[in-house]
C-alpha positions as a Markdown table, in Angstrom:
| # | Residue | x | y | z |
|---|---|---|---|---|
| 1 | Unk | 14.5 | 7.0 | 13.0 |
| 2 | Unk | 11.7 | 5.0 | 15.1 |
| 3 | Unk | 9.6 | 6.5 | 13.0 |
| 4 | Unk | 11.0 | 5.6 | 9.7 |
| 5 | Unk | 11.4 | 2.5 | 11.1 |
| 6 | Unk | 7.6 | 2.1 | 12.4 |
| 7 | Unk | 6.8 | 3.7 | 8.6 |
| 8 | Unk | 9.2 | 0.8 | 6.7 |
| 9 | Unk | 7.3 | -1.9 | 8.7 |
| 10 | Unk | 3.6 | -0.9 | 8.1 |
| 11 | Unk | 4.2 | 0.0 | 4.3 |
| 12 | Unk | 6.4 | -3.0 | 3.9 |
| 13 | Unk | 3.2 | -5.0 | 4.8 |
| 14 | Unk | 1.2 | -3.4 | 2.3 |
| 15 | Unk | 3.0 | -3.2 | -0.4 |
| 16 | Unk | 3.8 | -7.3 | 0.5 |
| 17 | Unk | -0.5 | -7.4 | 0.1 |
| 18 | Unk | 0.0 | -6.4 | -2.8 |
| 19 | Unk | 2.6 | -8.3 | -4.1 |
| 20 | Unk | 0.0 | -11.4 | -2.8 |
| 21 | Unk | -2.8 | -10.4 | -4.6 |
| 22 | Unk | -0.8 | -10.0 | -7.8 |
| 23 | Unk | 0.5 | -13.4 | -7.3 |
| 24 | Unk | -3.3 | -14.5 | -8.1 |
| 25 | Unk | -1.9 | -14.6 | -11.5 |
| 26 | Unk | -0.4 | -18.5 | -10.9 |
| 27 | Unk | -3.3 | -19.4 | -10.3 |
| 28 | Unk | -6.1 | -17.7 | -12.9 |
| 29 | Unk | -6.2 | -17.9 | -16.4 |
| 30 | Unk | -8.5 | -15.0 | -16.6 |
| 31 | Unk | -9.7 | -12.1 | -15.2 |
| 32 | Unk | -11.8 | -11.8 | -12.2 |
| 33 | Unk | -15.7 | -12.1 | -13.0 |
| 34 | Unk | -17.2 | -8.6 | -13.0 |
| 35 | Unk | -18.8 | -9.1 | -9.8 |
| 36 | Unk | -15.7 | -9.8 | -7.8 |
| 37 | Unk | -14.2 | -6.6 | -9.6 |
| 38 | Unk | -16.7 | -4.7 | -7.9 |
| 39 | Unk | -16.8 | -5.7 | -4.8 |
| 40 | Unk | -12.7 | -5.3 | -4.7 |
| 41 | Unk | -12.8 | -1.9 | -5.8 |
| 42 | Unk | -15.8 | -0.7 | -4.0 |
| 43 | Unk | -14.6 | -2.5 | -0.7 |
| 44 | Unk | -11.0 | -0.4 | -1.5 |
| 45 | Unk | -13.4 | 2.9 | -1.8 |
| 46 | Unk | -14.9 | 2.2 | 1.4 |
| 47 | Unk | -11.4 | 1.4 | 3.3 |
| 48 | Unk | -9.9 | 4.7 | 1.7 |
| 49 | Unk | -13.2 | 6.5 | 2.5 |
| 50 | Unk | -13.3 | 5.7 | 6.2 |
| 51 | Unk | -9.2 | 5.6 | 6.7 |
| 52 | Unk | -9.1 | 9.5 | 5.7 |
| 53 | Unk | -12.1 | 10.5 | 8.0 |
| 54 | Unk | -11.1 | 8.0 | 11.1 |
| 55 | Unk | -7.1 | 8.2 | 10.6 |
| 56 | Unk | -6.1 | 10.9 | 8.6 |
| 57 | Unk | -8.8 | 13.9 | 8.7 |
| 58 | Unk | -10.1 | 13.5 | 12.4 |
| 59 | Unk | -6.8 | 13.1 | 13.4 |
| 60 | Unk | -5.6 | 16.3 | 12.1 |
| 61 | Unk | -8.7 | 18.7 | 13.6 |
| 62 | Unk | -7.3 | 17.2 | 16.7 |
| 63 | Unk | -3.8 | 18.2 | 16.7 |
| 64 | Unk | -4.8 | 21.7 | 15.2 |
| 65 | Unk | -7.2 | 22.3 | 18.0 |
| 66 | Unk | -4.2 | 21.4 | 20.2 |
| 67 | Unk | -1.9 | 23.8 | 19.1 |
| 68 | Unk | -4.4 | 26.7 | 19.4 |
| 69 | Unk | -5.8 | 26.5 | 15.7 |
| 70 | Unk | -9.4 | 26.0 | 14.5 |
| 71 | Unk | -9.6 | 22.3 | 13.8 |
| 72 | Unk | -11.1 | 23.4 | 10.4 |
| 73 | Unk | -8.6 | 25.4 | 8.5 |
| 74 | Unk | -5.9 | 23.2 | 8.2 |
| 75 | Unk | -8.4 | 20.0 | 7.6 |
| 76 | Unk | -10.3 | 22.4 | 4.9 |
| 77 | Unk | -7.1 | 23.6 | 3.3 |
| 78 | Unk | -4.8 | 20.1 | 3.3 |
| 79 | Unk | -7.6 | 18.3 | 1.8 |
| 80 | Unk | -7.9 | 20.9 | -1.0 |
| 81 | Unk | -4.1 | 20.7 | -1.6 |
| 82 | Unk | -4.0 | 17.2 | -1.6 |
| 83 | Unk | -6.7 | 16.8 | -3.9 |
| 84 | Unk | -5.3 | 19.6 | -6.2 |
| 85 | Unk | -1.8 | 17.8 | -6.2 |
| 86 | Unk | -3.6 | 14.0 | -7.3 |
| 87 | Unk | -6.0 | 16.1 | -9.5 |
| 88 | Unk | -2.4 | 17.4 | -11.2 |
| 89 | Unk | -0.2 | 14.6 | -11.4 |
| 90 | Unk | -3.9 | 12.7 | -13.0 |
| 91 | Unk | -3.0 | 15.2 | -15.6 |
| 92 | Unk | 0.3 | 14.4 | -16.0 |
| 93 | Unk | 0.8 | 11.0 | -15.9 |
| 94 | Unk | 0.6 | 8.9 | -18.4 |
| 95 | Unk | -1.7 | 5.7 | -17.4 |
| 96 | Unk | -4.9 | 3.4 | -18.7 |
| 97 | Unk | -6.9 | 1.8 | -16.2 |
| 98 | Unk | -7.7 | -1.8 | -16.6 |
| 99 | Unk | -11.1 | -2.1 | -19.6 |
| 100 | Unk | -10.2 | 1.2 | -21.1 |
| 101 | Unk | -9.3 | 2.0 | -24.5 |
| 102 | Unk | -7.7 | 5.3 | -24.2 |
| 103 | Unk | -5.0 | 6.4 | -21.9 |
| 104 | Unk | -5.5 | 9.5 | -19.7 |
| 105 | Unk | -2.7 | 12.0 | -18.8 |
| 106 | Unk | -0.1 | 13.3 | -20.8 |
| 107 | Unk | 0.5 | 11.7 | -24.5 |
| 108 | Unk | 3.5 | 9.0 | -23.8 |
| 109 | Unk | 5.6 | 6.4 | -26.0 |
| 110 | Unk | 4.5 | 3.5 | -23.7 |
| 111 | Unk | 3.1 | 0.4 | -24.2 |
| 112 | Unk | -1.1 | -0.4 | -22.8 |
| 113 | Unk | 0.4 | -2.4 | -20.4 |
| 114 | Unk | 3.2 | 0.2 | -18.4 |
| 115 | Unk | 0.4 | 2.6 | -18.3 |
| 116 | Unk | -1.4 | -0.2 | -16.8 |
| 117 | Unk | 1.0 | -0.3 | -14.0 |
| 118 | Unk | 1.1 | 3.5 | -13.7 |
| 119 | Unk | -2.7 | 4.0 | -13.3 |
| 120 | Unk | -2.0 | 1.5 | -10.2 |
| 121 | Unk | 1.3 | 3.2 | -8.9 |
| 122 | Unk | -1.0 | 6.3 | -9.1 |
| 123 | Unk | -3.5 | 5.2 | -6.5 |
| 124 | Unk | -0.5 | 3.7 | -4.3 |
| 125 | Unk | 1.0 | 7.3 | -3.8 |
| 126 | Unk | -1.1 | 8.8 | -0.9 |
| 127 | Unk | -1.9 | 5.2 | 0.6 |
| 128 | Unk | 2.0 | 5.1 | 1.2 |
| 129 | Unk | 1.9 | 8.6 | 2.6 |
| 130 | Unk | -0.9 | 8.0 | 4.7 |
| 131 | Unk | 0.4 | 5.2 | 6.2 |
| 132 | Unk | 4.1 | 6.6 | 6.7 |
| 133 | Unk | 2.4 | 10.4 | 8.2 |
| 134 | Unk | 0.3 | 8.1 | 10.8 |
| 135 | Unk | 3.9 | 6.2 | 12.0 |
| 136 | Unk | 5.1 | 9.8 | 12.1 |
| 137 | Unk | 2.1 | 11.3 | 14.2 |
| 138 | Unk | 2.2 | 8.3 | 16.9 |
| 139 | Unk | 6.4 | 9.4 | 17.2 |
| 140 | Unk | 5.4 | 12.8 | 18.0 |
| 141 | Unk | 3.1 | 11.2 | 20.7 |
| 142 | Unk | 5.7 | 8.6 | 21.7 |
| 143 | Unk | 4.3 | 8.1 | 25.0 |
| 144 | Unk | 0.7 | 7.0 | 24.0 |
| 145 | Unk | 0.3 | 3.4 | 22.6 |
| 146 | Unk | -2.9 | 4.3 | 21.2 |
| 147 | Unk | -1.4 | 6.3 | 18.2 |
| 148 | Unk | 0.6 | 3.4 | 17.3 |
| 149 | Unk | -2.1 | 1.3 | 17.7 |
| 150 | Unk | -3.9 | 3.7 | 15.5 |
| 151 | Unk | -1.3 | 3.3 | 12.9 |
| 152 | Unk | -1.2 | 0.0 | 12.7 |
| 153 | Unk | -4.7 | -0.6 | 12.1 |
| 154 | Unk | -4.7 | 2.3 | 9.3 |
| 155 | Unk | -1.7 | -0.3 | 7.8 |
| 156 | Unk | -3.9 | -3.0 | 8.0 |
| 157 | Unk | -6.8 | -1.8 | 6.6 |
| 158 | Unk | -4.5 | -0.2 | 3.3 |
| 159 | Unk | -2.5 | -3.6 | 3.5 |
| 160 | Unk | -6.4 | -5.7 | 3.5 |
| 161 | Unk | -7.7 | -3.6 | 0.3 |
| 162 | Unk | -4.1 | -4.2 | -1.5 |
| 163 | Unk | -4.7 | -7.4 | -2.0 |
| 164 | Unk | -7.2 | -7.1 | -4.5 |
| 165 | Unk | -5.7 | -4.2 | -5.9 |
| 166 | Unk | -2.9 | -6.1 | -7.1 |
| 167 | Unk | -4.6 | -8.9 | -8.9 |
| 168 | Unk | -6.6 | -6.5 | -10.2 |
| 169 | Unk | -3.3 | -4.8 | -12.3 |
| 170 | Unk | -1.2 | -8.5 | -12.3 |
| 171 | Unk | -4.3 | -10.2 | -14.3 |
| 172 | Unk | -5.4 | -7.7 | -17.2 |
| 173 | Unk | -1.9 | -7.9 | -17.7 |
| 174 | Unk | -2.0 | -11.3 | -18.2 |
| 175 | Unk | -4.6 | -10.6 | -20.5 |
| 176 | Unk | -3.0 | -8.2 | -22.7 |
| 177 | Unk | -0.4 | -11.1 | -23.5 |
| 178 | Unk | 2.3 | -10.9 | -20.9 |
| 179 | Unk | 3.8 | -13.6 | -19.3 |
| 180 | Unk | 2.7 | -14.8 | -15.6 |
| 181 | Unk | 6.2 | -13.8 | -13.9 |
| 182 | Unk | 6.6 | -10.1 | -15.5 |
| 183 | Unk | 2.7 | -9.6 | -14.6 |
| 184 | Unk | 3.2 | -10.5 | -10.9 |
| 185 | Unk | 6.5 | -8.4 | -11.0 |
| 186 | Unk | 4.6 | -5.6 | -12.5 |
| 187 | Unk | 1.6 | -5.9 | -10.7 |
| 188 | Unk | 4.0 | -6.1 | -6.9 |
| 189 | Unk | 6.1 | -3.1 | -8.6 |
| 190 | Unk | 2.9 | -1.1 | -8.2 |
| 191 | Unk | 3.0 | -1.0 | -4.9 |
| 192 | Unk | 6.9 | 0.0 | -4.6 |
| 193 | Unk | 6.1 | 3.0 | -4.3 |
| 194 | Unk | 4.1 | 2.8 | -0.8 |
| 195 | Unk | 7.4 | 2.3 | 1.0 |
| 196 | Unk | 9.1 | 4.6 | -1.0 |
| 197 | Unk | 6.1 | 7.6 | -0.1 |
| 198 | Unk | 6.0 | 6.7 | 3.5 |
| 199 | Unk | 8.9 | 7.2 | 4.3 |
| 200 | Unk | 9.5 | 10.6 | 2.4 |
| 201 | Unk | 6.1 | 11.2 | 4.0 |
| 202 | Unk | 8.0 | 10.8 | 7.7 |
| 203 | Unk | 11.0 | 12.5 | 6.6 |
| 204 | Unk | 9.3 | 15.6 | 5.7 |
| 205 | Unk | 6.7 | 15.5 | 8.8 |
| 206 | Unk | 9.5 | 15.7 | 11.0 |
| 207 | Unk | 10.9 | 18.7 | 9.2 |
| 208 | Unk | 7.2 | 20.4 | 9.3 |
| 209 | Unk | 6.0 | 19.1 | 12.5 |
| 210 | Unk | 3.9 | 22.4 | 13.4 |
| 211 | Unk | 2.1 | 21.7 | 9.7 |
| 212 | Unk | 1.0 | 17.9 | 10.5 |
| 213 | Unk | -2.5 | 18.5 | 10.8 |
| 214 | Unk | -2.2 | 20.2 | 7.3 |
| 215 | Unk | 0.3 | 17.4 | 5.6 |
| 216 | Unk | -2.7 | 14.5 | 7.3 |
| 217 | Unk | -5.4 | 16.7 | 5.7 |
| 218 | Unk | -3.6 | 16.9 | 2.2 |
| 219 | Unk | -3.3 | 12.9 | 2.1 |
| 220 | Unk | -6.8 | 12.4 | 2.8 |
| 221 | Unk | -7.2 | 14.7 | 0.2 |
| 222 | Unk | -5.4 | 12.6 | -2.1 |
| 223 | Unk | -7.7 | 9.1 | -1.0 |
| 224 | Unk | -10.6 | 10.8 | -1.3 |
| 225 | Unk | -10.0 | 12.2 | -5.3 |
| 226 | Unk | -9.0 | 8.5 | -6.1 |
| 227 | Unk | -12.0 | 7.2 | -4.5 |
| 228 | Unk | -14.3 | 9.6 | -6.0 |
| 229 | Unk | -12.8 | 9.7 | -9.6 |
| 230 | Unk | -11.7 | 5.9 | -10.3 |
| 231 | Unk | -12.9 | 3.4 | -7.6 |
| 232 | Unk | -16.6 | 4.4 | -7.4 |
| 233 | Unk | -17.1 | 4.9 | -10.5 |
| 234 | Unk | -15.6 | 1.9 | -11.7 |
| 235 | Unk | -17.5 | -0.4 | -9.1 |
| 236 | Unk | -20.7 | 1.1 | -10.5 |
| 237 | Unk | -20.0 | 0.4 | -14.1 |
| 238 | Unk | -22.8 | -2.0 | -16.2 |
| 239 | Unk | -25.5 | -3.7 | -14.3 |
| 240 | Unk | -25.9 | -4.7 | -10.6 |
| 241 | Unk | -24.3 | -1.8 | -9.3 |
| 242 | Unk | -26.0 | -2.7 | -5.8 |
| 243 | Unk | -23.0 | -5.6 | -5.8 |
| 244 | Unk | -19.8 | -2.7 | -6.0 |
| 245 | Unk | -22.5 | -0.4 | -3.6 |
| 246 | Unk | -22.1 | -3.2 | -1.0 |
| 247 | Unk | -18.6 | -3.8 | -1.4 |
| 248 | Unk | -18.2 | 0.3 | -0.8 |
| 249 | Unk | -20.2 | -0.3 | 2.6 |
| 250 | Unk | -18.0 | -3.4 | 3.7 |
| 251 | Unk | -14.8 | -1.7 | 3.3 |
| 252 | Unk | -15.9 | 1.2 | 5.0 |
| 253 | Unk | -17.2 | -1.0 | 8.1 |
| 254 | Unk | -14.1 | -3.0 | 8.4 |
| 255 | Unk | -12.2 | 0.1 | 8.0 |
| 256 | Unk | -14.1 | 1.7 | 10.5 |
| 257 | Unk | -14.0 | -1.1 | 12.9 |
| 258 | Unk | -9.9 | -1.5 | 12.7 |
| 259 | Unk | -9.8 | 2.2 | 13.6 |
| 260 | Unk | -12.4 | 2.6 | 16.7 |
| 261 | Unk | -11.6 | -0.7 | 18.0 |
| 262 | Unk | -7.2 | -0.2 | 17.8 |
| 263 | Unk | -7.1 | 3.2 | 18.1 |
């Protein structure tokens, strides 16, 4: 339950980032400029980039080696898994991201702006279970402060690249016609879900303790195929791509920096 607990607090300050940077909307008629698009999603690459090497995959060769295991089977195997389960639910479902005219996933009913807020939800899924399985990975070491400290700064970093992650759903949506108060609900409702996947994320680590290096693995896994297939991508799109490469390096510094330096 301190876990839970630990895993309610960290995601709660997340998903509240993002609920912040959706709240953006009060105060801009339009979208961001392409520039600062960019930079917001290449700084969230880096952050994701560096908090699945620094919290999630190092992390889980460590507690593998521990319990008589070579370090690189289960971080080889949960990262394949956990991009094979984002690669499938992708598939599945439905959701646009923001400036594109067809939806990806599975043919749906729904308006361009639900799948709007799914293609968000979809990236908040392993960011909530990372958090939630680092809360659960400092309980199992309950009598070194480091891990929590460790987990805290992995919330931190997730909670810092939030914040433009949710004015970046909250505005197109604005865009596409709907008023400021349901965009900033939609736009916060995206990152429900990080509360929600944390603390299944706990729940089930403390069921499958002797698989936590692979269940780490499997949700850097999962960061990595959203970086990689979205984020980059996107903060390379059109001209100046050198802007969304620098915001890629920042993220991954500051990331980096939360980590070594808390942890």
């Amino acid at each position: 339950m301190r876990a839970v607990a630990w895993a309610l607090g960290g995601t709660g300050f997340t998903f509240m980032m993002t609920a912040l940077g959706a709240a953006l909307v009060f105060f801009f008629r339009q979208g961001i400029g392409a520039w600062a698009q960019k930079i917001c999603l290449g700084f969230a690459a880096g952050v994701m980039t560096a908090a699945s090497v620094w919290s999630l995959l190092i992390p889980a060769i460590e507690e593998a080696e521990a319990a008589g295991w070579p370090g690189w089977i289960p971080a080889a195997g949960g990262f394949v898994l956990g991009a094979a389960l984002l690669l499938l639910l992708d598939g599945l479902l439905p959701h646009l991201h923001p400036g594109a005219r067809d939806p990806e996933g599975a043919p749906s009913p729904f308006k361009r702006t639900t799948l709007m807020v799914f293609a968000v939800t979809l990236h908040n899924i392993p960011e909530g279970m990372a958090v939630g399985l680092s809360f659960a990975l400092a309980a199992q070491h309950g009598d070194d402060p480091g891990a929590y400290a460790a987990a805290l700064a992995l919330a931190a970093g997730i909670g810092i690249q939030n914040f433009p992650e949710g004015a970046a759903v909250a505005l197109p949506l604005r865009q596409e016609g709907m008023s400021r108060w349901r965009a900033f609900l939609s736009g916060a409702a995206s990152g429900a879900v990080e509360p929600l996947f944390g603390v299944m994320a706990v729940l089930l680590a403390g069921r499958l303790e002797p698989l936590m290096p692979w269940l780490l693995s499997a949700a850097a896994g999962a960061m990595i195929y959203v970086v990689v297939e979205e984020l980059i991508p996107e903060a390379h799109l059109g001209e100046h791509s050198n802007v969304g490469t620098l915001g890629v390096m920042s993220g991954f510094l500051v990331m980096m920096i939360l980590d070594v330096a808390l942890g």
